[in-house]
VOPAGU-2260 file (C-alpha; in pm, 1 decimal, decimal comma):
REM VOPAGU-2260
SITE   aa  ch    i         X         Y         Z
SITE  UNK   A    0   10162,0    9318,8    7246,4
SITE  UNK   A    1    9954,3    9108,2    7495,8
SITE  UNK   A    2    9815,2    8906,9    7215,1
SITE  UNK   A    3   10167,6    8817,0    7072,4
SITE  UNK   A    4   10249,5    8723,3    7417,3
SITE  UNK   A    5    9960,0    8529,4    7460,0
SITE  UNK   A    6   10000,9    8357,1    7109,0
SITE  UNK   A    7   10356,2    8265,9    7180,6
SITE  UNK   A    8   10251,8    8118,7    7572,0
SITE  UNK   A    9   10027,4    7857,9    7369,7
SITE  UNK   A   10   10258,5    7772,7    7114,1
SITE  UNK   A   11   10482,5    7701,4    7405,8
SITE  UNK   A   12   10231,1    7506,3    7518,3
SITE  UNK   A   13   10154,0    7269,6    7240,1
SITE  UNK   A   14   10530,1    7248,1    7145,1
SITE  UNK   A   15   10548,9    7111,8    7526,2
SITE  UNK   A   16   10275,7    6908,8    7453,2
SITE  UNK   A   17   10458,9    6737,4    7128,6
SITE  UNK   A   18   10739,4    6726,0    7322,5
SITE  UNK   A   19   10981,9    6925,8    7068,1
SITE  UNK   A   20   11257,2    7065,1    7295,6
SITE  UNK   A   21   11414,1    7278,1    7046,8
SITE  UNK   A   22   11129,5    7466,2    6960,5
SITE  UNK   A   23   11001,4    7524,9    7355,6
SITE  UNK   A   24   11382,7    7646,3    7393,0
SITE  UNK   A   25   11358,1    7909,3    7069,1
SITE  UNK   A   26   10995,1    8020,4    7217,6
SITE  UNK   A   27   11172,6    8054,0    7526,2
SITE  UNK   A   28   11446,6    8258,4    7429,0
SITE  UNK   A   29   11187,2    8523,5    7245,5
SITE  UNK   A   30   10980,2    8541,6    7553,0
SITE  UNK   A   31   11315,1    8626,3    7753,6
SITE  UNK   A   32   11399,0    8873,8    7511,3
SITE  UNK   A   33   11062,4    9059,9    7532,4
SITE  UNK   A   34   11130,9    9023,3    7914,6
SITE  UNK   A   35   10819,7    8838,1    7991,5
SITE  UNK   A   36   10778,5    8723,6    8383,6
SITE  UNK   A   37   10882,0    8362,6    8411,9
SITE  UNK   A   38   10591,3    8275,2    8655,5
SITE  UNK   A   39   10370,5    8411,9    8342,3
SITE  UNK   A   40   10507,0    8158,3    8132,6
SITE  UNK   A   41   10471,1    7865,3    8406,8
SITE  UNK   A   42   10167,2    7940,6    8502,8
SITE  UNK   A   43    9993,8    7981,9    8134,2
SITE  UNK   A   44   10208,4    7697,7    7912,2
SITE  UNK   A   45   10419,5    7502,4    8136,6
SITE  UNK   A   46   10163,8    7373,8    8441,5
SITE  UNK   A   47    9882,0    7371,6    8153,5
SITE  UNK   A   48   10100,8    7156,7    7936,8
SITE  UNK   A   49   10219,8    6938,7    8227,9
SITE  UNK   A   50    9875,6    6881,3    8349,4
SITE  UNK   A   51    9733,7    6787,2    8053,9
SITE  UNK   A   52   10006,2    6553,7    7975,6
SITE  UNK   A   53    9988,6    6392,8    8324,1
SITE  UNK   A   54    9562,0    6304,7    8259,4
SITE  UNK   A   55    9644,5    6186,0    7896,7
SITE  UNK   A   56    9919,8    5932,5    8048,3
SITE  UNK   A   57    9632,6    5806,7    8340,8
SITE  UNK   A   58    9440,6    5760,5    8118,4
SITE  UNK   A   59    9661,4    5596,1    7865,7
SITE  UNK   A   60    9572,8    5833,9    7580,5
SITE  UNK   A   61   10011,1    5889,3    7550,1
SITE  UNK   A   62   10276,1    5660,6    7720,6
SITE  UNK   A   63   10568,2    5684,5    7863,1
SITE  UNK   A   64   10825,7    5819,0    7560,4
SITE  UNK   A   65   10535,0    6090,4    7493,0
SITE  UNK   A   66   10537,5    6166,7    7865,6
SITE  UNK   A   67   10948,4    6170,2    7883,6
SITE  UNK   A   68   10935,7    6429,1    7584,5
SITE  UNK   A   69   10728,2    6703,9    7672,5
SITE  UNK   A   70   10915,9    6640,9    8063,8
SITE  UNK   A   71   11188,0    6723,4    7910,3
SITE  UNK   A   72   11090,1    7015,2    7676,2
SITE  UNK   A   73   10961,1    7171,3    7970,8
SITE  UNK   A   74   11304,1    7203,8    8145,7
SITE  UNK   A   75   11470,9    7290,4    7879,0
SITE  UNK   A   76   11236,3    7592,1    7901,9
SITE  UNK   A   77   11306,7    7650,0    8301,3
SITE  UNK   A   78   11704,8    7647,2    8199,1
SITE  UNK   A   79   11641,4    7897,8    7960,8
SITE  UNK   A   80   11411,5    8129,1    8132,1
SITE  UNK   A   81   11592,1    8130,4    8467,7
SITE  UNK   A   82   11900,6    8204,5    8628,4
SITE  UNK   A   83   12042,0    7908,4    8895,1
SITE  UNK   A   84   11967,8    8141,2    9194,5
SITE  UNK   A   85   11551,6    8175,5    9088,3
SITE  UNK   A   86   11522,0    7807,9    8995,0
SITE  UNK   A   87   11389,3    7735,0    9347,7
SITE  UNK   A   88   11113,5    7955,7    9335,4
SITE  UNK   A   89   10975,4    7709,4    9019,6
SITE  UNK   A   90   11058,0    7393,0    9098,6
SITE  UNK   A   91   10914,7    7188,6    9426,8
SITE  UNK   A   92   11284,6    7000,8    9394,3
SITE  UNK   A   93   11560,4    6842,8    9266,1
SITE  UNK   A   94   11570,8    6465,7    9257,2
SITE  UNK   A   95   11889,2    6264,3    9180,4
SITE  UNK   A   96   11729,1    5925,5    8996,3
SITE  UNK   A   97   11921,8    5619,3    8832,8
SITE  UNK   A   98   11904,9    5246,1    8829,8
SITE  UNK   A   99   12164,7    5105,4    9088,8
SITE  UNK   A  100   12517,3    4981,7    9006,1
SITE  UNK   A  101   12460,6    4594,6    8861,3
SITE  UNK   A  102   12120,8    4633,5    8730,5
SITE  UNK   A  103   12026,2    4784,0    8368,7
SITE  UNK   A  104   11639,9    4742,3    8358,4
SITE  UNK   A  105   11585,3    5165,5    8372,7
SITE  UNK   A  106   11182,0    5140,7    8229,2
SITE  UNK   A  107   11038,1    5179,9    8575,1
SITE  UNK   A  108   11327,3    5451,2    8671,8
SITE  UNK   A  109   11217,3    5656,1    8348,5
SITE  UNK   A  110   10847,7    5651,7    8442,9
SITE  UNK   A  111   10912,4    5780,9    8766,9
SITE  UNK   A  112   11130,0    6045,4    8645,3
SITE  UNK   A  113   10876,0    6100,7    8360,6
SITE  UNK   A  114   10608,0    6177,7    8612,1
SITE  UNK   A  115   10788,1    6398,2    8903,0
SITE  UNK   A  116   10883,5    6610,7    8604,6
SITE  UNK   A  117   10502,8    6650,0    8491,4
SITE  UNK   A  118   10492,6    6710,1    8864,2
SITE  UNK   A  119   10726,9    6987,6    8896,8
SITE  UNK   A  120   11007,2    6840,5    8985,4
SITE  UNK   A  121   11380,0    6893,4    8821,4
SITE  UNK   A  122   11522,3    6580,6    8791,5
SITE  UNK   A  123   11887,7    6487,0    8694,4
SITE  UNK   A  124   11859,1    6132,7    8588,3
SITE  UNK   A  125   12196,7    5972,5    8594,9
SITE  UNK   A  126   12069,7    5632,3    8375,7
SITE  UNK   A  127   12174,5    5295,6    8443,8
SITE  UNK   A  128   12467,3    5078,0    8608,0
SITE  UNK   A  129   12530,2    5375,7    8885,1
SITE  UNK   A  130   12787,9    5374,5    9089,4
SITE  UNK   A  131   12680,6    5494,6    9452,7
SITE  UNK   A  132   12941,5    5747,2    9470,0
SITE  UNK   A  133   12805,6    5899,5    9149,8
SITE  UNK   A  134   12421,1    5908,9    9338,2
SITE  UNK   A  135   12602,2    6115,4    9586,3
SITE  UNK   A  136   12837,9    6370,4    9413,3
SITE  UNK   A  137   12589,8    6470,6    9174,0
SITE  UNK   A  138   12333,4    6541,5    9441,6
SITE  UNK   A  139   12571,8    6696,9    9623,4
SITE  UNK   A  140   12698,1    6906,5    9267,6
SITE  UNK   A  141   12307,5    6954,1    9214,2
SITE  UNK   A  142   12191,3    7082,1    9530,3
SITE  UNK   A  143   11919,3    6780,1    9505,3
SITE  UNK   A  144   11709,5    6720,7    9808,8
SITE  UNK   A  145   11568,9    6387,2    9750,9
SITE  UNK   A  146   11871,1    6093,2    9616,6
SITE  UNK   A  147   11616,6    5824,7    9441,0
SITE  UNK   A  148   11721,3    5471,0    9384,5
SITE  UNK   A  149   11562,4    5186,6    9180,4
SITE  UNK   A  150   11674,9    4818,3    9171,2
SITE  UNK   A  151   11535,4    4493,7    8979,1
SITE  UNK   A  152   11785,3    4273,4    9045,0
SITE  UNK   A  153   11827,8    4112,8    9416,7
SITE  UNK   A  154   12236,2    4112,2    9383,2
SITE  UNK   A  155   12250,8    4481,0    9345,2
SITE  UNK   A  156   12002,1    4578,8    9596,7
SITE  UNK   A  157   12229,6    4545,6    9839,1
SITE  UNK   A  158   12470,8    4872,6    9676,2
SITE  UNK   A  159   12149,5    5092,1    9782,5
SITE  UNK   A  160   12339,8    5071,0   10121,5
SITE  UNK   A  161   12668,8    5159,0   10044,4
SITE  UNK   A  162   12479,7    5540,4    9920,8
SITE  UNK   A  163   12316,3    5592,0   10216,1
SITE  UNK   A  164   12686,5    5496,8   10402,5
SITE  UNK   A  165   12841,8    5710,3   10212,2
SITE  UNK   A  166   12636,3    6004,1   10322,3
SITE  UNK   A  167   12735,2    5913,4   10654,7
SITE  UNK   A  168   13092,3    5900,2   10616,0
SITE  UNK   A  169   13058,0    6255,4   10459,2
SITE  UNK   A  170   12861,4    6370,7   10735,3
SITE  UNK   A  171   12588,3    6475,2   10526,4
SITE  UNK   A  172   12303,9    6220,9   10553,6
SITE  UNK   A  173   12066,8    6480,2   10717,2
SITE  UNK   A  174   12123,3    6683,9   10403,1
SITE  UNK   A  175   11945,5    6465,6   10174,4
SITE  UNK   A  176   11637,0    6233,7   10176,2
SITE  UNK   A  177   11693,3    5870,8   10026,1
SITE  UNK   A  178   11393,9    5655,2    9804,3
SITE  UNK   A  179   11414,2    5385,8    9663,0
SITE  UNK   A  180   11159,1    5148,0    9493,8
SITE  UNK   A  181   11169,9    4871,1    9181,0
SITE  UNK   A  182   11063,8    4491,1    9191,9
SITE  UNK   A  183   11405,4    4385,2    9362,1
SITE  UNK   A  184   11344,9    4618,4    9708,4
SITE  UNK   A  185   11018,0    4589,2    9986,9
SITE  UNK   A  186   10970,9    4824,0   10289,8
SITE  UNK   A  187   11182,2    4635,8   10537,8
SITE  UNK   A  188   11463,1    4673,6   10289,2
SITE  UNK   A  189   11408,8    5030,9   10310,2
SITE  UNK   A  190   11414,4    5001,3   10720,0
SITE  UNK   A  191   11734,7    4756,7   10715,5
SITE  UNK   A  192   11954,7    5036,4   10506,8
SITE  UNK   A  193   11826,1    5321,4   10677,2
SITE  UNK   A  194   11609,7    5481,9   10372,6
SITE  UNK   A  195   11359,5    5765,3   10400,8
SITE  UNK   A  196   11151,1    5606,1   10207,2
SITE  UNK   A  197   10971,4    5358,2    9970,2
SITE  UNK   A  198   10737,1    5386,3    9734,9
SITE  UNK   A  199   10504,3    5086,3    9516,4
SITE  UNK   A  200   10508,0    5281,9    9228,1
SITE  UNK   A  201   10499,8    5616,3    9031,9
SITE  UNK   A  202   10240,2    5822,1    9134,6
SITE  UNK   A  203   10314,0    5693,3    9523,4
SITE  UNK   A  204   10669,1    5807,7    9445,2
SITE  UNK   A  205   10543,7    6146,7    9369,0
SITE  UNK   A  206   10307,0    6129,3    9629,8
SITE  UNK   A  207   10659,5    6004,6    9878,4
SITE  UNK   A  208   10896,8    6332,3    9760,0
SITE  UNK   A  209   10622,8    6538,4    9806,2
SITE  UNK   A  210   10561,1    6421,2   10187,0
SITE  UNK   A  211   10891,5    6380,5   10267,5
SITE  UNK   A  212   10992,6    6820,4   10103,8
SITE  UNK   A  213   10646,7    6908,8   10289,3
SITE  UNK   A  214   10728,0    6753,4   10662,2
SITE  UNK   A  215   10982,6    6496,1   10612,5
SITE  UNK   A  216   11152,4    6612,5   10910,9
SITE  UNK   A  217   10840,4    6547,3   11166,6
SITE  UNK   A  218   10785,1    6176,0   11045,1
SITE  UNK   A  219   10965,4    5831,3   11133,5
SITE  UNK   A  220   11174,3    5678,6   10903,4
SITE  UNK   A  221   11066,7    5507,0   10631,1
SITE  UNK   A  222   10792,9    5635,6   10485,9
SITE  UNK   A  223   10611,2    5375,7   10305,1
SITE  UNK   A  224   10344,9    5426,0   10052,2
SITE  UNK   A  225   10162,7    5129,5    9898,4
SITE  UNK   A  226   10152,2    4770,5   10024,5
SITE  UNK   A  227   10431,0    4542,5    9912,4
SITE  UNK   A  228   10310,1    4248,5    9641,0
């Protein structure tokens, strides 16, 4: 029996690995039916598979559609495994991510989301074009901690604000913490609008969730990780 269940933990892994969602969901619902324990199967196929994917992306041995992939075959596992009330206990977070209203350009958004997932974060990645009310009803809907915004182009930069007001209308702006990052947006921007946070790039914007979930609440406002230009 332990051998079956270790043979199906590393086919879980490699089908994480090649990124096939509907196979890591059918190995997922056989391990739920022979009731293994979920931390079992996150410890031994879905932080192994992460891992390795994060070191083959650094060092440019897969790129960024590989790395979306087996992000997103590995919470398709999570939703399968466990119910909405253990999904804390797995996750370091939820992050709300999209590309602000007015701007398309959603390559540096996906890497980011791409590599807080291999990270062990859930993220709910609304796209492009977002409206700011949809940033904050879905992280509201979600339960998300951490509201992340990207921007390329200068004219919509300035819609990052109208989020962050929003929260404040609502009352709710201690309830969340607000990033944002992308070629259009510079720490001062992030200190004009009242973010939490900015972040140069990727692995800083892993590095900035994971600061601001830890002790967010005993820093100043914004934290900034990397040097602008």
């Amino acid at each position: 029996m332990l051998e079956e269940i270790s043979e199906y933990l590393e086919k879980l892994r490699s089908t994480i690995l090649s990124g096939d969602s509907d196979s890591a969901r059918e190995i997922a619902k056989i391990l739920k039916e022979k009731n293994v324990n979920p931390v079992d199967v996150v410890n031994n196929a879905i932080k192994p598979a992460m891992d390795e994917m994060g070191k083959k992306y650094e060092n440019l041995e897969v790129f960024l559609p590989e790395l979306v992939l087996a992000g997103e075959a590995a919470q398709e596992v999570l939703e399968v495994l466990l119910p909405k009330e253990m999904e804390s206990s797995f996750i370091k977070g939820k992050v709300v991510i999209g590309t602000i209203y007015g701007d398309i350009h959603d390559i540096g958004k996906n890497i980011v989301a791409a590599i807080l997932r291999a990270n062990g974060y859930k993220v709910i990645d609304l796209g492009y074009d977002v409206p700011p009310r949809n940033f904050v009803e879905t992280a509201k809907k979600e339960g998300a901690k951490i509201i992340g915004m990207s921007c390329l182009l200068t004219p919509s930069m300035f819609y990052m604000r109208d989020v962050i007001t929003r929260l404040i209308d609502e009352g709710i702006r201690d309830k969340f913490y607000v990033i944002i990052g992308g070629a259009a947006v510079y720490p001062d921007w992030a200190r004009e609008i009242g973010a939490d946070g900015w972040a140069k790039d990727a692995e800083r914007a892993v590095q900035l969730c994971d600061t601001l979930l830890e002790k967010g609440h005993e820093l100043p406002k914004p934290v900034i990780l990397g040097e602008w230009r």
